[in-house]
N, C-alpha and C positions, 0 to 999 in steps of 0.2 A: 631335705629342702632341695627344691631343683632351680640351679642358676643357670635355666634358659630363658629364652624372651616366652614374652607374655601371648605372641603370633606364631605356633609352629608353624612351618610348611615341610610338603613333601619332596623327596630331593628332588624329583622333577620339578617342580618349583624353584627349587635352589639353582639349577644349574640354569633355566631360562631367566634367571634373576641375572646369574654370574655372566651370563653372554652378551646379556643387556648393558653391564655395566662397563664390562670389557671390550665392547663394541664386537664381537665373535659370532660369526653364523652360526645357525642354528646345526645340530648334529642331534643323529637318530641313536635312538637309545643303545647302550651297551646289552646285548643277548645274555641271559641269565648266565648261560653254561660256560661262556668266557668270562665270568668273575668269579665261578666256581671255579673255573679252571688257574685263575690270576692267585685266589684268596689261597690253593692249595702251594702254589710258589713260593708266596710269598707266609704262608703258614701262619694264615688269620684263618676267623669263623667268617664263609661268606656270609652270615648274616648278619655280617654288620654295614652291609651293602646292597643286600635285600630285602632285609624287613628293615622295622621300625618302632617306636613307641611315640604315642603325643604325649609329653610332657609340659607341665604348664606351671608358674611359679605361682602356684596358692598362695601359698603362704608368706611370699615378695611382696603379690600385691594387695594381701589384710595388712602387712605389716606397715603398707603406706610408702613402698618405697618405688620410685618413680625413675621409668628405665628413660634412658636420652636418647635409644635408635630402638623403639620397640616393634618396629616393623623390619623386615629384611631390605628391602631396595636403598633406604635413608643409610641403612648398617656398612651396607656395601659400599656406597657412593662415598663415605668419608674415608673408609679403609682401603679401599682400593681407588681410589677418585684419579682421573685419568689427567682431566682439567690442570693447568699451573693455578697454585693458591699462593698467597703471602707467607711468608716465613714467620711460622710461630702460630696461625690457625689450627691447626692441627697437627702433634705429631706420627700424624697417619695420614696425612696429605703429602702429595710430591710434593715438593719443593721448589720454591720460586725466588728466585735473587736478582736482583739489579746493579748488583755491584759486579766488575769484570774481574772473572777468576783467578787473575794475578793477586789481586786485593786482597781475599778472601783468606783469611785466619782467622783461627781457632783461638776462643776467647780463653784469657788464662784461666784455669779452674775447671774448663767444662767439663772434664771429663772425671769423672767420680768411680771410679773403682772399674772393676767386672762389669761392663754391660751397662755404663754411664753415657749418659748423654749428655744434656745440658744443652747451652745457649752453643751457637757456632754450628752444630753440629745437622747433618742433612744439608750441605751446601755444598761438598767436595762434590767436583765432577761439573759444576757448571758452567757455562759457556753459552755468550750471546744471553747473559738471563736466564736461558732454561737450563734443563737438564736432561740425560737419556732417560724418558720417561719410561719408555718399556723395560731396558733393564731395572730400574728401580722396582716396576709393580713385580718382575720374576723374586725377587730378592725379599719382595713384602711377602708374597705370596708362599714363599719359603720357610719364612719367616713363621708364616700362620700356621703353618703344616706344622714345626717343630711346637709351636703352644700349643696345641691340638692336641698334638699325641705323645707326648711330653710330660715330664714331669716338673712339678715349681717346686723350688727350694732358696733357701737361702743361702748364699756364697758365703755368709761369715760361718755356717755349719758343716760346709763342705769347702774347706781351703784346696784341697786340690783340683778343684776345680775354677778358683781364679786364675785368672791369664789376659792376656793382650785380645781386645776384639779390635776389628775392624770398622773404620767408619764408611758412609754408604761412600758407595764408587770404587777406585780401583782401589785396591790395597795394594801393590807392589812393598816399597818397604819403607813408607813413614808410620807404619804403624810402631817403631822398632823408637826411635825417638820419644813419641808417644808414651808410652809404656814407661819407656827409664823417668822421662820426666812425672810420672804418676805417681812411682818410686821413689823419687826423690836422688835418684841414680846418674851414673854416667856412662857413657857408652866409649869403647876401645877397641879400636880393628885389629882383628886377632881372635887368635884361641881356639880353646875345643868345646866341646858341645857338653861334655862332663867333665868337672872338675879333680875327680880323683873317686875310678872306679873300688877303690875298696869303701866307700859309703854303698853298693850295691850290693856287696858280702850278706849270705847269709845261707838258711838252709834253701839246700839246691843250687847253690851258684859261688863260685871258689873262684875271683876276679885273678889271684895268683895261679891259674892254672890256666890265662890267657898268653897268645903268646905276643910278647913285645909292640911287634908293629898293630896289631887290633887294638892294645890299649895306647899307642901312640896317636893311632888315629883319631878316635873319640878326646881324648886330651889334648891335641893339640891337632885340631882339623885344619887349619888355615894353613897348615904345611904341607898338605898334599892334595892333589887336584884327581880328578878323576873321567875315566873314561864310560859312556854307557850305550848298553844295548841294548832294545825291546822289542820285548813277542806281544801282541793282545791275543786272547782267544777269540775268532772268528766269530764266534756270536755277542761275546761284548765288545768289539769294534763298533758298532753303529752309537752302544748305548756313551764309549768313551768321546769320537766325538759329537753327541747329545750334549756333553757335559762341557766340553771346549767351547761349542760354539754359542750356548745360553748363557755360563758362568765363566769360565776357567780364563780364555780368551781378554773377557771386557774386563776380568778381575784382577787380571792377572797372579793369577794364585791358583795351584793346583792344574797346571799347562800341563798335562802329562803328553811326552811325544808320543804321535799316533801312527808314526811310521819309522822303521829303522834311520832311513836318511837323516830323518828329524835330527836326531843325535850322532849325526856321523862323526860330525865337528868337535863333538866334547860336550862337556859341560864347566862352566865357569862359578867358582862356587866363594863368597863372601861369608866370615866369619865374625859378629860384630857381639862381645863382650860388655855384658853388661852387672857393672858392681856397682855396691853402695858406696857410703865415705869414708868405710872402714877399709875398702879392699874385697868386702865380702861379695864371693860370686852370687849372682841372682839369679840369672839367666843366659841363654845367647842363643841371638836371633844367627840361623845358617839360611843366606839367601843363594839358590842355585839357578841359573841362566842356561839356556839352550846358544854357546859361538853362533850356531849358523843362523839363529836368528833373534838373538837375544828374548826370545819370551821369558817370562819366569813362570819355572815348572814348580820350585817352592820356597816358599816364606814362611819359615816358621820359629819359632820358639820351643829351647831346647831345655830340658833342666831335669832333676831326681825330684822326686813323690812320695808321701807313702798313702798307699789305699785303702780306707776305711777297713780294716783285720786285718788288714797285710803282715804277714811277720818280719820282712823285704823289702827297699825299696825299688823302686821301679821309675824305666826312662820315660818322661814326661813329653811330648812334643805338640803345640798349640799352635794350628792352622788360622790367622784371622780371617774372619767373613765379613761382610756387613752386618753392623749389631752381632755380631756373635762370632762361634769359632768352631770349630772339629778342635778335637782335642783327644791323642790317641796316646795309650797307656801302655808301654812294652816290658815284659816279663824278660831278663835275662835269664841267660842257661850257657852251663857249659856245652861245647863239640867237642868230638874229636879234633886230634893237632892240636887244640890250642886256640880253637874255633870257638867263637862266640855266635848263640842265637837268640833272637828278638822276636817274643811271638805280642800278638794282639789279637788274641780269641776270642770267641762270641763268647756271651758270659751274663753274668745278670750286673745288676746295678751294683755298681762300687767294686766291680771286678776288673783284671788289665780288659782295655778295647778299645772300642772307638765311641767316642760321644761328642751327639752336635748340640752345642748350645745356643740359646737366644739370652742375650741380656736384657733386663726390666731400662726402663728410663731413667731409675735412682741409682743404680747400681748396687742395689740389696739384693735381689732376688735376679733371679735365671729361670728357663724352661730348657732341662735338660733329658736328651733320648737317648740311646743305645742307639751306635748306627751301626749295620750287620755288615760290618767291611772290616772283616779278620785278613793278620799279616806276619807273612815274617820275615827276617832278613837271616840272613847266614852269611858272615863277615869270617875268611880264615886265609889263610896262608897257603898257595899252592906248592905244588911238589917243586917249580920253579924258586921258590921262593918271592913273589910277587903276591900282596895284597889284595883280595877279590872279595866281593858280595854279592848275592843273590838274593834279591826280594820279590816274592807274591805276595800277588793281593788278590783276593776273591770276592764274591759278595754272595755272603752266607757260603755255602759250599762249594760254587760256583764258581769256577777259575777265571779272570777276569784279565790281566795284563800280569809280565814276568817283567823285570828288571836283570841283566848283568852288569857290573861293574868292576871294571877294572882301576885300584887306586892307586899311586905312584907320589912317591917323594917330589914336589916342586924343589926345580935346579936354581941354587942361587939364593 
């Protein structure tokens, strides 16, 4: 059975549709041999961007089942609609409010698990009535990419994959409240990001042969502040601020400094502990700031996993997005000294890495992808005897920005 519309067109079609709707001047076709050359980078078949198939739903429409956008331009114009609409017309309409954004809270209940929405919710960020309609369509648009090419599952069959998403607009760090109140939880400034490295004991990885201050760190983070320094690789500098200036920026989530100055000043880092009514750890949200300019570089959510055949568990860390999350999966390993390392490899589905998810509206289901952004960190103890880490990141095999860190006992 094919669940496409009843009107193929061709992408040329498609994209004078998208320009139309997006209000985008027109632009001359991509040259065959630069998506041969894109698809071999990116290590797809270009022909799934230069051929085609007509596909038509027979067997949809014997069966009598009646499509609501079965033309393309109608499709477009509700999902990506540029126009402010009333709140609650569609949830795939911007969003339109009249009440003044002081006002504006979040109805109790709305938020129903992973990727829950409900009433309230599409109203953060507004101001004067409207809202940043551009960044909102970037984010939809984001959004669509991940259902696209993505996979749907259910959250109740994949628990490690439930976590904290973000609602549209900035995420800075109410999503951190949010969450515990989901939980049924309480939040306490303090603590470390894992609870007690011997739950990550197992084969390949001997937590007893860390040395001291590595496992003091991860245990009790909010005791020591940190120093950092970054390299990008000269050819993903343009693509890092790409990412600042569409997402990272407005979202503030995911700031990465793009020049050494950026972080001359430090970084200031908030550790906020979140248990149930028992005392039981859940999670903890680590938020870190740029001193010289207070951006936040990240917000996330910290916590242990295990991964569908793991024999191991693994460090859990959940970035929120709009409607969804990155959510990256770290294999420990021993170092030498007494060094601990943290990898997030490319890998198939259900293996450590990184995965960007989109949450459903009900908060049962997700559209979750492999995102090809492998990492690792090396956390050890210098011959000084001072605390340091080293994190890359790449994308796919491709060196993308480094990290140094220097970490130190906070005095007092």
């Amino acid at each position: 059975m094919h669940v496409t519309s009843p009107n193929p067109v061709r992408n040329e079609e498609l994209m004078a549709a998208l320009r139309r709707v997006l209000h985008r001047p027109g632009a001359p076709p991509t040259p065959a041999l630069l998506v041969r050359v894109g698809a071999a980078l990116l290590r797809t078949d270009p022909a799934l961007a230069l051929t085609g198939r007509r596909c038509v739903p027979t067997r949809l429409q014997a069966s009598g089942f009646e499509f609501r956008f079965p033309d393309l331009v109608p499709a477009l114009e509700d999902l990506l609609a540029t126009e402010p609409r009333a709140v609650g017309t569609s949830r795939f309409t911007t969003p339109f409010c009249r009440t003044p954004a002081s006002k504006l809270v979040p109805k109790s209940g709305s938020r129903a698990g992973p990727g829950g929405s409900g009433e309230g919710r599409g109203q953060a960020g507004c101001h004067d009535g409207f809202v940043d309609d551009r960044g909102y369509r970037v984010d939809r648009l984001t959004q669509c990419w991940v259902r696209a090419t993505g996979d749907r599952v259910r959250v109740s069959e994949h628990p490690w994959l439930a976590g904290p998403i973000g609602e549209p607009g900035q995420i800075g760090d109410g999503w951190v409240q949010r969450e515990a109140d989901r939980l049924g939880a309480r939040v306490d400034e303090g603590g470390g990001l894992v609870t007690d490295f011997a739950s990550l004991a197992g084969d390949g990885f001997d937590p007893g042969l860390l040395a001291p201050p590595v496992i003091d760190f991860y245990e009790n983070t909010s005791r020591w502040r940190l120093e950092v320094w970054s390299q990008w690789s000269p050819m993903a500098w343009p693509f890092g601020w790409l990412l600042g200036a569409v997402f990272a920026r407005r979202l503030r989530q995911l700031s990465l400094p793009l020049r050494p100055l950026d972080a001359a000043r430090g970084m200031d880092s908030r550790v906020l502990r979140v248990t149930d009514r028992d005392g039981a750890h859940l999670g903890s949200a680590w938020l870190r700031t740029l001193r010289a300019t207070g951006q936040t570089v990240y917000s996330g959510w910290y916590g242990t996993t295990l991964l569908p055949g793991a024999a191991r568990r693994s460090i859990r860390v959940v970035f929120p997005l709009p409607r969804g999350s990155i959510s990256v999966f770290l294999r420990p390993e021993n170092a030498p000294g007494g060094g601990l390392r943290l990898s997030s490899p490319l890998g198939n589905f259900g293996d450590d890495g990184a995965y960007l998810l989109v949450g459903s509206s009900n908060g049962l289901k997700a559209w979750v992808r492999r995102a090809p952004i492998p990492e690792t960190f090396d956390v050890y103890v210098d011959e000084d005897g001072v605390l340091r880490a080293d994190h890359a990141l790449h994308l796919w095999t491709l060196p993308v920005v480094r990290f140094h860190y220097r970490i130190e006992k906070r005095v007092g």
